[in-house]
C-alpha positions in Angstrom: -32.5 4.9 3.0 -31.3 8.2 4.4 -31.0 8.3 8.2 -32.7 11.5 8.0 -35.3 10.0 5.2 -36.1 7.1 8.0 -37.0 9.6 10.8 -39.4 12.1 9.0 -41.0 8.8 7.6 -41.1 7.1 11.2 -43.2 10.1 12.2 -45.2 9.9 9.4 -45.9 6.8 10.5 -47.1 7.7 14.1 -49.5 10.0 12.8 -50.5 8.3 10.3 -51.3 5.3 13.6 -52.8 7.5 16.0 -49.7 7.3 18.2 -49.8 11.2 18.1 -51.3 14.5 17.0 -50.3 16.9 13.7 -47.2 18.6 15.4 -47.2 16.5 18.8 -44.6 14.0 19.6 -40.8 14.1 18.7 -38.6 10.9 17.3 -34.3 10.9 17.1 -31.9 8.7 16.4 -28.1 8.1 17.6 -26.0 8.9 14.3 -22.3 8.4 16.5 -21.4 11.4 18.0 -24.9 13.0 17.0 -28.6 12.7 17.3 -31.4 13.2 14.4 -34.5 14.6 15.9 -38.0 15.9 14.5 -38.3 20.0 14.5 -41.0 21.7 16.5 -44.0 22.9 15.3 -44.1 21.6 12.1 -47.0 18.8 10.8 -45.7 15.2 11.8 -47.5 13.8 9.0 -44.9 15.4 6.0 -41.8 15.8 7.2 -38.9 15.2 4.6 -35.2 14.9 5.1 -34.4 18.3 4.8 -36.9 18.9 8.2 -34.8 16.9 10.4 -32.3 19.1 12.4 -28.5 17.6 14.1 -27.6 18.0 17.4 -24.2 16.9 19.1 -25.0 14.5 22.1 -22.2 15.4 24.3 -23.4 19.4 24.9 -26.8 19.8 22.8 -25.3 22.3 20.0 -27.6 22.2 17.5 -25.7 21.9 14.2 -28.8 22.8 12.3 -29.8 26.4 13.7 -32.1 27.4 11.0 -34.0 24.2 12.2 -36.3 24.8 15.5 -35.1 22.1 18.4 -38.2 20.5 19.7 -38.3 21.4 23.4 -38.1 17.8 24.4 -34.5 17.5 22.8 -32.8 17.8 25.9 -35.0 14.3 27.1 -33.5 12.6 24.2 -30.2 13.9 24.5 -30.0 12.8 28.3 -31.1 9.1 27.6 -28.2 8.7 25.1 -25.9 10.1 27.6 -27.4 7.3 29.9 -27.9 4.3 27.7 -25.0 3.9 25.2 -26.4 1.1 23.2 -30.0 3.5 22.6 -30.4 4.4 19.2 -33.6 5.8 18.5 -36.2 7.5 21.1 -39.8 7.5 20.4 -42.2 10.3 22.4 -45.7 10.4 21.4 -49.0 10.7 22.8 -51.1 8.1 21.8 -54.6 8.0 23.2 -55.0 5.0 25.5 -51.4 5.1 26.7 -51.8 9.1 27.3 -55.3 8.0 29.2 -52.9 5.5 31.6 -50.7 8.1 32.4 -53.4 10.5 33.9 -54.4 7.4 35.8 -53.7 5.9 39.4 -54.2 2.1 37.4 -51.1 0.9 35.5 -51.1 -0.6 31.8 -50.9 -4.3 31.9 -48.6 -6.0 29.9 -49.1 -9.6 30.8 -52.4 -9.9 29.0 -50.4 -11.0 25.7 -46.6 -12.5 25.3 -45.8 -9.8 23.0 -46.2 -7.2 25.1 -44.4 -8.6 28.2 -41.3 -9.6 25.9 -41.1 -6.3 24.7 -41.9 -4.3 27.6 -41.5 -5.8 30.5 -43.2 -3.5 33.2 -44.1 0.0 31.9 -43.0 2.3 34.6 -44.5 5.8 35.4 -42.6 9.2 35.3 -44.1 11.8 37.9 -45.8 15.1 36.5 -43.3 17.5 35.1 -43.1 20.3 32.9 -43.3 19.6 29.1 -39.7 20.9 27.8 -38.1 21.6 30.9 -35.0 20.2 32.8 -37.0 18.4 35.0 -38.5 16.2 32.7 -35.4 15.6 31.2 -34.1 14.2 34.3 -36.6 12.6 35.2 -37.1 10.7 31.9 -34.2 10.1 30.8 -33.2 8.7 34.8 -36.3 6.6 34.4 -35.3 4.9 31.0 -32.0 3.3 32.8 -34.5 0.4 33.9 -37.1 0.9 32.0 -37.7 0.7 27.6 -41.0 2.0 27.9 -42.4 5.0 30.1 -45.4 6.7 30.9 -44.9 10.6 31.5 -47.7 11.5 33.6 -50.5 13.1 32.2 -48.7 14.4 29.1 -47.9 11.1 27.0 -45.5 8.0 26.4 -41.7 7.3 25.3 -40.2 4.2 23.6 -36.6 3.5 23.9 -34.8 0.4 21.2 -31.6 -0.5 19.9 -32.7 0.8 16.2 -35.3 2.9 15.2 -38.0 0.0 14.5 -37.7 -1.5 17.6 -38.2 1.8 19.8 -41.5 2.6 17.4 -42.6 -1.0 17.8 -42.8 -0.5 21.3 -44.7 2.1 21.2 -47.1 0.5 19.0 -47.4 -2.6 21.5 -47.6 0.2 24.4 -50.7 1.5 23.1 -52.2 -1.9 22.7 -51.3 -3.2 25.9 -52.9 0.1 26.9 -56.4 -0.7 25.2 -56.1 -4.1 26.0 -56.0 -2.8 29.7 -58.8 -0.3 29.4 -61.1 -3.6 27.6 -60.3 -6.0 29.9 -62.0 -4.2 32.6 -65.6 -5.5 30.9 -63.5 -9.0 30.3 -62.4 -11.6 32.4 -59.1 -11.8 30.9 -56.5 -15.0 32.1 -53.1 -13.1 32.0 -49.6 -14.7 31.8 -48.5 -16.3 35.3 -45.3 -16.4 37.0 -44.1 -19.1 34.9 -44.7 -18.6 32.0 -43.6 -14.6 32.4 -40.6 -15.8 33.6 -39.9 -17.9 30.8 -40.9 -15.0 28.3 -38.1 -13.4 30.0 -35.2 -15.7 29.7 -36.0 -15.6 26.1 -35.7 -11.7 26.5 
């Protein structure tokens, strides 16, 4: 399938899960010396190919000019500049995640294996904002350490080595986020030490 094909149909996707709203939320992908990203302002839900504008990673030309950039493109741009072996960025705003990220409590990701082998600790990006510099900074700084972020009241990013892997953390973000919210009415076990530790030599 078309690189291009694969992104419009990954956004699809999110909408089509909740993970985001009808023109919310922008996905790319590293194509070598380029990135693939979702336009602005367009519905998530039927993007084709021919939606998807280009934009060279080393100074954000945008190949595509009769495409509109979304205004988080420079985020994107800055966390391939950062971490090489990224390929795909997710940014959405699903609703349990999003409700973390307005929140002084943290998403919990040791209530399940799958969520602590894929995402480690979620960590927490500090108000910014949307579309500006500072974000992308911020965001993309944040994403050296970190595959999964929460950008304070305003949403959540996903970072993977292919383009399945950075949505599938985004899916598992969101249910670690509602597993979170539930467990407050359930006593709930958790991983230990041990065993997270072991999760993570498997990592």
């Amino acid at each position: 399938m078309d690189d291009k094909e694969d992104v419009a149909r990954f956004m699809a996707r999110c909408y089509e899960r909740c993970l985001t709203t009808a023109t919310g939320g922008n996905i790319s992908i590293r194509k070598g010396c380029m990135m693939y990203i979702t336009p602005s302002g367009k519905d998530k839900a039927s993007l084709s190919a021919e939606d998807i504008a280009e934009v060279r990673i080393s100074d954000g030309t945008n190949i595509t000019p009769d495409k509109k950039l979304s205004i988080e493109s420079e985020m994107h741009r800055r966390i391939y500049l950062k971490r090489p072996e990224v390929m795909a960025v997710v940014h959405s705003h699903p609703v349990f995640a999003s409700l973390f990220s307005a929140s002084e409590e943290h998403i919990d990701t040791s209530i399940i294996a799958e969520s602590w082998f894929l995402l480690d600790k979620v960590a927490k990006v500090s108000y910014a904002l949307m579309g500006t510099e500072e974000l992308a900074e911020a965001v993309s700084s944040a994403t050296v350490e970190h595959d999964a972020l929460l950008l304070e009241n305003h949403g959540a990013l996903t970072v993977g080595t292919s383009l399945i892997s950075a949505f599938d953390r985004m899916e598992c973000l969101e249910q670690a986020a509602k597993l979170t919210y539930l467990s407050h009415g359930v006593r709930v076990r958790g991983l230990n030490s041990e065993e997270r530790a072991q999760i993570a030599l498997m990592r």
